[in-house]
N, C-alpha and C positions, 0 to 999 in steps of 0.2 A: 442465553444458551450458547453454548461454547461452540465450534463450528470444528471439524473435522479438520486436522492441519496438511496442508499440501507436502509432499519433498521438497519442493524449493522454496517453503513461508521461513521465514529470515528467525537464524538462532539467537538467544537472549543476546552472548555474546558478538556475534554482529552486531542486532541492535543496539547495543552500547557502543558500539564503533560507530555507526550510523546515524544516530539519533542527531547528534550535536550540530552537523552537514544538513540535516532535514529541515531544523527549526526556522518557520520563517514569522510563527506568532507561535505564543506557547500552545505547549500541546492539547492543555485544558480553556482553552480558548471558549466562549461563548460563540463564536463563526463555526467552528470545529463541529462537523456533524458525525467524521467519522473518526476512529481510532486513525490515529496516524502511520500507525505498525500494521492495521491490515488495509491501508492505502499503499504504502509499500510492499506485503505483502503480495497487491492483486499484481502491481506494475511487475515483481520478480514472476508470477506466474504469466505473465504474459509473454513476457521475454524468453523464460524457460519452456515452454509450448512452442509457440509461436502461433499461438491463438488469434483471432481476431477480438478486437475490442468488444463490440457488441454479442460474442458466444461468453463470455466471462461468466463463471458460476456463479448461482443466486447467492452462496453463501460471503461473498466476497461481497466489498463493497459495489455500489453501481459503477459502471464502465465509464461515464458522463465524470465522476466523482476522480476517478482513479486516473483518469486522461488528463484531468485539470491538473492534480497536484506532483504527477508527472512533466508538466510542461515548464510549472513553477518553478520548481526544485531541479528542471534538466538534470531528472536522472539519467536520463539513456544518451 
């Protein structure tokens, strides 16, 4: 099920800017539980809110999930 897109979930075109900078095992990985794009995805709505972590919508990945590969990648 396709999940409703936020205003700040990240454009193909982004993405394609983005992705290269993200990869720290491939994207189809066996470790990989969540899409990589809406692991980024949650991290821009967090930022763009300024939410707390644990309020994050169900339809996003989990907050546990999206804080780890945040921390890896030091997006922020």
């Amino acid at each position: 099920m396709k999940r409703k897109s936020y205003p700040q979930d990240v454009t193909d075109e982004e993405w394609a800017f983005v992705l290269p900078y993200l990869l720290l095992s491939r994207e189809d990985s066996r470790s990989r539980r969540h899409s990589l794009r809406e692991l980024f995805n949650g991290v821009r709505y967090i930022v763009r809110t300024g939410n707390q972590w644990r309020f994050m919508p169900n339809d996003l990945p989990p907050w546990p999930a999206v804080y780890q590969q945040m921390r890896r990648s030091r997006w922020l």
